[in-house]
C-alpha positions as a printed NumPy array, in Angstrom:
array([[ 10.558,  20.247,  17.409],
       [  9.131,  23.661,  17.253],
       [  5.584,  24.715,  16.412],
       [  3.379,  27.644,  15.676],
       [  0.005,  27.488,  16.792],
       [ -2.737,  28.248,  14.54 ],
       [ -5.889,  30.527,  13.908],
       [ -8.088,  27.31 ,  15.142],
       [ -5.848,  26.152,  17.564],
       [ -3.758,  23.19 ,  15.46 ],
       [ -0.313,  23.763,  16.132],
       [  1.694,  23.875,  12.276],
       [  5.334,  22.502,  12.507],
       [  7.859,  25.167,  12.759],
       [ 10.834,  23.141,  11.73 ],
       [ 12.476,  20.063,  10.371],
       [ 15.361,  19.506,  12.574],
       [ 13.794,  15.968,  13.128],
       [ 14.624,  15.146,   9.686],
       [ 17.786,  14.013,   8.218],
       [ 18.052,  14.174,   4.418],
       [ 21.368,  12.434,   3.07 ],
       [ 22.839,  13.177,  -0.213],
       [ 24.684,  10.925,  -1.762],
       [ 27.411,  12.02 ,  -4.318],
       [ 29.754,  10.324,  -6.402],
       [ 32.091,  12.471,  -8.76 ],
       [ 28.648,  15.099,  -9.395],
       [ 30.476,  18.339,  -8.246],
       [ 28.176,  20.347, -11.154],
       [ 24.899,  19.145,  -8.93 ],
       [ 25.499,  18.352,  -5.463],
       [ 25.526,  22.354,  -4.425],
       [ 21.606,  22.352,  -5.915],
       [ 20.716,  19.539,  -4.531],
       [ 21.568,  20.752,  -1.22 ],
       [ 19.968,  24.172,  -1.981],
       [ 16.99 ,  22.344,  -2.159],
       [ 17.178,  20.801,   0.665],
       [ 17.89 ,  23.964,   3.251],
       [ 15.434,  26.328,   1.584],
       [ 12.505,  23.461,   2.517],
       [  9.219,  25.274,   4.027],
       [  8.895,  24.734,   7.672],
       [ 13.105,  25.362,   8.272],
       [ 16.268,  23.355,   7.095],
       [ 16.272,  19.924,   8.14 ],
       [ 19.628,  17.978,   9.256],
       [ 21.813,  17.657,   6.142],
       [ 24.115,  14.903,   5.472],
       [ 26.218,  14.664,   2.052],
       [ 27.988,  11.592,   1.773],
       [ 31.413,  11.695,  -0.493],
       [ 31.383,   8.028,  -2.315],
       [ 35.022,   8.302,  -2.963],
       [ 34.568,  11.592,  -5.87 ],
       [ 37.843,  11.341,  -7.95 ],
       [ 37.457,  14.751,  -9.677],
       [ 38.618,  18.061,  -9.167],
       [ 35.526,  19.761,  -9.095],
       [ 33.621,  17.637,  -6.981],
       [ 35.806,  18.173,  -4.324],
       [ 36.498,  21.435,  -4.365],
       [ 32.016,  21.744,  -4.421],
       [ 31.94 ,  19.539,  -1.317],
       [ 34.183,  22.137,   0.736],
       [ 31.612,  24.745,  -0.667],
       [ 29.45 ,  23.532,   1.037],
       [ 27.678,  25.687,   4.182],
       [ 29.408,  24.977,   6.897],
       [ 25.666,  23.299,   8.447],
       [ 25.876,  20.406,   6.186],
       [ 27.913,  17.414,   7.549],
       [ 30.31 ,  15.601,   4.705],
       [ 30.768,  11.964,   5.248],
       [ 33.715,  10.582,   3.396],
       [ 34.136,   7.079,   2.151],
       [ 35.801,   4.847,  -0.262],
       [ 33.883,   4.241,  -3.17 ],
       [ 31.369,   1.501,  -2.498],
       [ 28.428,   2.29 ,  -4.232],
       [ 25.352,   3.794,  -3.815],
       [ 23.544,   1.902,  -1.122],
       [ 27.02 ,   1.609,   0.836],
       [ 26.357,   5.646,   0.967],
       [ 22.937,   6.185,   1.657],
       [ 23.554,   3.488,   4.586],
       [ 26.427,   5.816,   5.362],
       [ 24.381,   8.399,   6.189],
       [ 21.262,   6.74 ,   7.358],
       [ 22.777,   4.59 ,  10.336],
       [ 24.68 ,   8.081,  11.954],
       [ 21.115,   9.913,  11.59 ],
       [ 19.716,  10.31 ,  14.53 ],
       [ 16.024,  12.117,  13.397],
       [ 12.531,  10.744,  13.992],
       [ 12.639,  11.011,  10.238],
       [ 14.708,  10.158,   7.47 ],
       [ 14.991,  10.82 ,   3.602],
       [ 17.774,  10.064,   0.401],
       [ 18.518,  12.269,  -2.025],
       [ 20.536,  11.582,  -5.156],
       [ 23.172,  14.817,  -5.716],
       [ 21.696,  15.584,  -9.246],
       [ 18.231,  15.435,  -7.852],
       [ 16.015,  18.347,  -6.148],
       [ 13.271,  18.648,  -3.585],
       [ 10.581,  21.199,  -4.164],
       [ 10.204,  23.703,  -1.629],
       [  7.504,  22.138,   0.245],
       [  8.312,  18.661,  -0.396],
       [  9.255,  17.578,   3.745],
       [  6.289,  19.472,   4.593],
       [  3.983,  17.833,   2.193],
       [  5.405,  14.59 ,   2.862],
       [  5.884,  15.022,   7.032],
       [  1.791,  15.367,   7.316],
       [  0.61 ,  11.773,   7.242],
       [  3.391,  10.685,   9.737],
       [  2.938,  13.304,  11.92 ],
       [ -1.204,  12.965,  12.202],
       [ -0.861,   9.292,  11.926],
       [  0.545,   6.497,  14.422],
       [  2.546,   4.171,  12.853],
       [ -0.498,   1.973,  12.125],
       [ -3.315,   1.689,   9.484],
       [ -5.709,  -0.371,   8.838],
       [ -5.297,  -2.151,   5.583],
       [ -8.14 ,  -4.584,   4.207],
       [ -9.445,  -5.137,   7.616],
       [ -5.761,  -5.967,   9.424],
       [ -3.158,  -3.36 ,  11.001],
       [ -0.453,  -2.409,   9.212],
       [  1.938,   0.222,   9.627],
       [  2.019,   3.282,   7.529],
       [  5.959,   3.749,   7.399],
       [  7.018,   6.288,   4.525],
       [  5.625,   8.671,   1.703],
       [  6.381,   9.44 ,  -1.368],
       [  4.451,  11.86 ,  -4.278],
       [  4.318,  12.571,  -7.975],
       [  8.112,  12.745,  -9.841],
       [  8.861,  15.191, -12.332],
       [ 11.664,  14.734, -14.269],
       [ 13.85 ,  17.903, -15.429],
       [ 17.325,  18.574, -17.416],
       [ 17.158,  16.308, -21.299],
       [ 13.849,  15.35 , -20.445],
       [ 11.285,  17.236, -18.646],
       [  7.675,  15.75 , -17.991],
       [  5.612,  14.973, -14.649],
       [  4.514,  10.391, -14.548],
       [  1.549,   9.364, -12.636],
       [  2.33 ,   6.503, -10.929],
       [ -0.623,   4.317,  -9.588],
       [ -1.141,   4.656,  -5.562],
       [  0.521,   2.665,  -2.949],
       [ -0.64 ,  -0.92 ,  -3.577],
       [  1.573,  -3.635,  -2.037],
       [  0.501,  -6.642,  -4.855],
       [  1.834,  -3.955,  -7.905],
       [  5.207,  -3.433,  -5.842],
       [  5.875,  -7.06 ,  -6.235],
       [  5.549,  -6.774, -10.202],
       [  6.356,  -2.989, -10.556],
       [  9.119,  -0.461,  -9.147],
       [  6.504,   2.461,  -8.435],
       [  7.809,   4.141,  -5.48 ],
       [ 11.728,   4.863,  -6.111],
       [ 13.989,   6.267,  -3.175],
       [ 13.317,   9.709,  -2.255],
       [ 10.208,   8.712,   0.351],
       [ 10.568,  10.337,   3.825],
       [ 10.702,   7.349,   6.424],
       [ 10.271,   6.985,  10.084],
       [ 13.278,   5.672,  11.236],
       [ 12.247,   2.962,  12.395],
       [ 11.904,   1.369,   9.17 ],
       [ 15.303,   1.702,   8.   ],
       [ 16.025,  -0.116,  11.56 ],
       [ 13.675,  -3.084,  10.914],
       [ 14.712,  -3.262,   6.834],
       [ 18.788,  -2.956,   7.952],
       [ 19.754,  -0.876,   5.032],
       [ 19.253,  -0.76 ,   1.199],
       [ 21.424,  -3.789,  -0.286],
       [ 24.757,  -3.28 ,  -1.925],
       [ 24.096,  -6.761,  -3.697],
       [ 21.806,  -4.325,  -5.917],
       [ 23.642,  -2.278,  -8.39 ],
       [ 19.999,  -1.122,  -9.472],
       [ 17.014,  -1.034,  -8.496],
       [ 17.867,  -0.868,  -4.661],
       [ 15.187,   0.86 ,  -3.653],
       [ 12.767,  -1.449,  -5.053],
       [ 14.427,  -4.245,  -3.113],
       [ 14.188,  -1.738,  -0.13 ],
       [ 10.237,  -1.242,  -0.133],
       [  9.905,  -4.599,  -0.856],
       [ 11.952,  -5.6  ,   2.306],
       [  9.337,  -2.593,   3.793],
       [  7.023,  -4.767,   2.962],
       [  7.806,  -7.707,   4.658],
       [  8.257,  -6.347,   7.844],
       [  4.476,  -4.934,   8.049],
       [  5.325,  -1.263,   6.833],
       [  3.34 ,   0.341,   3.985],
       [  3.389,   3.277,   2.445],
       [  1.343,   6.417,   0.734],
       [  1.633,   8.41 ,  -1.754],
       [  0.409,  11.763,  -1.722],
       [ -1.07 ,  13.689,  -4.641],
       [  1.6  ,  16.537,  -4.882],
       [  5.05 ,  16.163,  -6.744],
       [  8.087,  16.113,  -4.153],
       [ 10.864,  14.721,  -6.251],
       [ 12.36 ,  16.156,  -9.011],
       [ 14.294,  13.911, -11.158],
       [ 17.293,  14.935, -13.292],
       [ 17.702,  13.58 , -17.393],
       [ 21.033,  12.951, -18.061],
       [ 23.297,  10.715, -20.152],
       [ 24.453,   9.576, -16.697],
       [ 21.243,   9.031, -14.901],
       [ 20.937,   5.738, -13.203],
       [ 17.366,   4.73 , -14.911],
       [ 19.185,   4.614, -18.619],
       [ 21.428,   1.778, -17.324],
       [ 19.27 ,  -0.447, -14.84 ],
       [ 16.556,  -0.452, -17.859],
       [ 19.481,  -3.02 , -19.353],
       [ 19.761,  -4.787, -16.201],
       [ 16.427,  -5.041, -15.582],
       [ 15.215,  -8.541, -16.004],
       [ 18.426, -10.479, -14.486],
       [ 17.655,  -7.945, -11.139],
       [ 14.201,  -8.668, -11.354],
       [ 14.737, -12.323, -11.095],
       [ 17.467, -11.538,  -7.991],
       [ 14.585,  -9.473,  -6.277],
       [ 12.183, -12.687,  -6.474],
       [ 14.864, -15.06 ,  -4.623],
       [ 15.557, -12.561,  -1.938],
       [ 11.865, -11.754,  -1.195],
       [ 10.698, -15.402,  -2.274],
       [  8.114, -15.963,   0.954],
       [  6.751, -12.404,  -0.12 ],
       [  6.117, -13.573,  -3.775],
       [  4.485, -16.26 ,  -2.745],
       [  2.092, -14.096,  -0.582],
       [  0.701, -12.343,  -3.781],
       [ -2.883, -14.441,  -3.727],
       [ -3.138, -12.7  ,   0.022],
       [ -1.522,  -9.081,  -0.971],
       [ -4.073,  -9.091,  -4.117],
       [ -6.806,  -8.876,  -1.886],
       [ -5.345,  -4.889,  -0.994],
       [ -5.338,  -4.421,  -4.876],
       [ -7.935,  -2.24 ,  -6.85 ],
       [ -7.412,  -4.703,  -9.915],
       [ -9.659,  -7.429, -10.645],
       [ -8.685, -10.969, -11.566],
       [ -7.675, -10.771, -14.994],
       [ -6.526,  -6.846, -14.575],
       [ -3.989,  -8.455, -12.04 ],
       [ -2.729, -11.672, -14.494],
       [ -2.231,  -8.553, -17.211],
       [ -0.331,  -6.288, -14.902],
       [  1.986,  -9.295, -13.504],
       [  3.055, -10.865, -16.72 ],
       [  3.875,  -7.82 , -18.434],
       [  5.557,  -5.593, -15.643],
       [  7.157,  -8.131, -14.245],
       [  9.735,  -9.186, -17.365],
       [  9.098,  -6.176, -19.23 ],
       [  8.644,  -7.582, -22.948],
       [  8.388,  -4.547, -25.016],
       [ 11.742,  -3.271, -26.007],
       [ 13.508,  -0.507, -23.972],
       [ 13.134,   1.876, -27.336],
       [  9.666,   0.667, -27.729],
       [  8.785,   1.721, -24.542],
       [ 10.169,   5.407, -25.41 ],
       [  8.491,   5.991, -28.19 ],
       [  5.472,   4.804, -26.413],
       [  6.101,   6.975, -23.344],
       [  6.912,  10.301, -26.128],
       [  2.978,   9.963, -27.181],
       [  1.721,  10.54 , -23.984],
       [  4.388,  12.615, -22.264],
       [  6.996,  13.962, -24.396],
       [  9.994,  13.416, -25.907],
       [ 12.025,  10.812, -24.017],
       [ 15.643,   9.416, -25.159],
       [ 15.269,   6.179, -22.996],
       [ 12.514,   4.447, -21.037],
       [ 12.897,   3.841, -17.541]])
């Protein structure tokens, strides 16, 4: 990896070529070329760029994938869903450092270079609550664009909130070694694979942090994956807590790593976790406080 060195000394990374990014795209010909845009013109140099065909049926999607620069590699699959295609990707990577991307999304410019710092400056330990843990990805702010176009704080890293809440989502750059120890994000997930994937994180020692900047930028469309796994949402949530059971039942121990108090935490659990407001509810809530928004998340 290539560095500058700085005014005081510090060397400043020079390049991403120990990053891969995949893209995974299914039948989104009128994105993918963005997404990938977004990707090469990163700060700090283009990082290794995967895009991973999930068996497109249209026209135009294939005839975007061969317009693609000749740089970015093009895995081609059958369809079998997203996590069969980020896994795709992920186990031929080869980088200290690995990222998803969905093919409507976008990084901002500086969003590997933002998210890169921790790792680098950081061994893959931290201490948490008086223990070692091991700080394993990072993730910032999302801003959603396209139908709906708004910036949602989500609270900080807090491993007793992941259990009840989805607050990370996928885009987090990850030292490889945690998509090693996890083994992949599960295709038994139709949604909300990513949550499943931190939580697995989770499990094996790895935390995260989020850093205050946005680095994700999150498209509105009729076809965006939120609008549909908002009507799963309860039967997956129930999945998640027989996979991960052991973890669940560590929640006493991961509440002591929480900022809540006692009753804060009872609050948080019973109403993230099943979600009782309805879906349209929840919009009209979210539309005081950040705009107008067709479905909530």
């Amino acid at each position: 990896m290539g560095a500058l060195v700085a005014g005081d000394g510090q060397s400043v990374n020079a390049s991403n070529a120990d990053i891969t990014v995949v893209v995974t795209c299914f039948n989104y010909g009128q994105y993918v070329q963005e997404a990938v845009n977004s990707v090469l013109g990163q700060s700090g140099g283009p990082p290794v760029v995967s895009v991973v065909d999930d068996g497109s049926t249209d026209s135009a999607t294939l005839a975007a994938l061969e317009r693609l620069p000749p740089e970015v590699e093009v895995i081609r699959q059958a369809n079998a869903g997203l996590s069969a295609a980020r896994n795709a990707g992920l186990r031929r990577a080869r980088t200290r450092y690995l990222i998803v991307l969905d093919a409507d999304d976008r990084l901002p410019p500086d969003a590997l270079a933002a998210l890169r710092a921790p790792l680098d400056a950081t061994a893959p330990e931290l201490p948490v609550s008086g223990r070692r843990t091991r700080l394993g990805f990072t993730y910032g702010r999302m801003r959603y664009f396209g139908e709906w176009e708004a910036e949602i704080p989500l609270p900080p890293y807090d491993p007793f909130k992941l259990l009840y809440r989805h607050t990370i989502g996928s885009t987090c750059l990850m030292r490889r070694e945690v998509f090693e120890e996890v083994g992949g994000f599960d295709p038994a997930f139709p949604a909300f694979e990513d949550w499943d994937f931190w939580l697995a994180a989770l499990e094996h020692g790895w935390h995260g942090l989020q850093i205050p900047q946005t680095t994700f930028e999150y498209r509105r469309h009729a076809g965006s994956m939120l609008t549909s796994a908002r009507k799963q949402y309860r039967r997956l949530y129930r999945q998640l807590r027989r996979k991960h059971a052991e973890l669940y039942a560590r929640s006493g121990e991961l509440a002591a790593e929480s900022d809540l108090g006692a009753p804060a935490r009872a609050l948080y659990r019973s109403y993230w976790a099943w979600r009782p407001v309805p879906a349209r509810v929840e919009a009209a809530l979210y539309s005081v406080f950040f705009g107008r928004l067709s479905t909530a998340p």
